[in-house]
Phi, psi and omega in degrees: 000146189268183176241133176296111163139353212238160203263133164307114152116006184221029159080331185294139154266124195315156130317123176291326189299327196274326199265330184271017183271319185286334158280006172289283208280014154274319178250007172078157200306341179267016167260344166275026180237316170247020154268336181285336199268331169263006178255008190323266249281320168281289222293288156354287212267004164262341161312258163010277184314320205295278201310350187259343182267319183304314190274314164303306154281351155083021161202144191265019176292301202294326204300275201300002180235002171272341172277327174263339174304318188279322179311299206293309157314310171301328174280335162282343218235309174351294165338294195267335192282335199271139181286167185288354175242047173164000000 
């Protein structure tokens, strides 16, 4: 098994700039440009629920726990929600 964060066999931990250089350049420059663009939408909609419950009821007490009941669906519920091809 290999070790996560480490250069093989001589123990040192890679530098994040050199290691996100070596996946650009196995998968090319446009996948952190479109990971970022597919996870934009789980972010979007618990921002989104928190401000739409806060505008409506006019408190953000009611606000802050309507934002964590969909994290929590989303993490529970997530798993089974992924198309099969991705």
């Amino acid at each position: 098994m290999g070790s996560t964060g480490s250069t093989a066999g001589t123990g040192r931990r890679r530098r994040a700039p050199g290691t996100y250089r070596e996946v650009v350049g196995l998968t090319g420059p446009l996948l952190p440009a479109v990971s970022f663009l597919g996870r934009l939408p789980t972010a979007t909609i618990q921002l989104g629920s928190v401000l739409l419950v806060a505008r409506t009821s006019g408190s953000l007490a009611a606000a802050g726990p309507t934002g964590g009941a969909l994290a929590v669906g989303q993490v529970a519920r997530g798993p089974w929600c992924t198309p099969p091809w991705g």
